[in-house]
Phi, psi and omega in degrees: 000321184292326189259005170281343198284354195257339177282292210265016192254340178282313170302329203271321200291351189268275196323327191263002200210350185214198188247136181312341179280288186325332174292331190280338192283320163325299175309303163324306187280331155335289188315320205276330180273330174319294180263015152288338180243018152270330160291327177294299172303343178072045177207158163228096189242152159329298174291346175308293200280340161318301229257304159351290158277339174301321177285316177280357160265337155300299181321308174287000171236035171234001180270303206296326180270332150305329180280289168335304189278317171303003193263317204280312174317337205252343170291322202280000000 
């Protein structure tokens, strides 16, 4: 839970501040310790990949709320 909330104060600081390609190059390096770090435990599991897409759906809706609040700020 601590690295999805952490995940997503991050996706939101990319949305207020940057551009949608840096969320992907996120989503990418998500992808790359995950599956550095299914290699190392030597396992794959259903919760594994679960856990997996949970992180990479936070990271996109701390993107999504972000982008949202700067696209209203920037309407005001």
């Amino acid at each position: 839970m601590l690295v999805a909330l952490i995940l997503f104060l991050g996706g939101m600081v990319v949305g207020l501040w940057s551009r949608v390609m840096l969320a992907f190059g996120l989503s990418g390096v998500v992808l790359a310790l995950s599956v550095l770090a299914w290699m190392i435990r030597g396992e794959v599991s259903l919760v594994g990949v679960l856990v997996l897409f949970a992180h990479l759906a936070a990271l996109q809706a701390g993107y999504l709320l972000g982008a949202y609040l700067q696209a209203r700020g920037a309407r005001a």
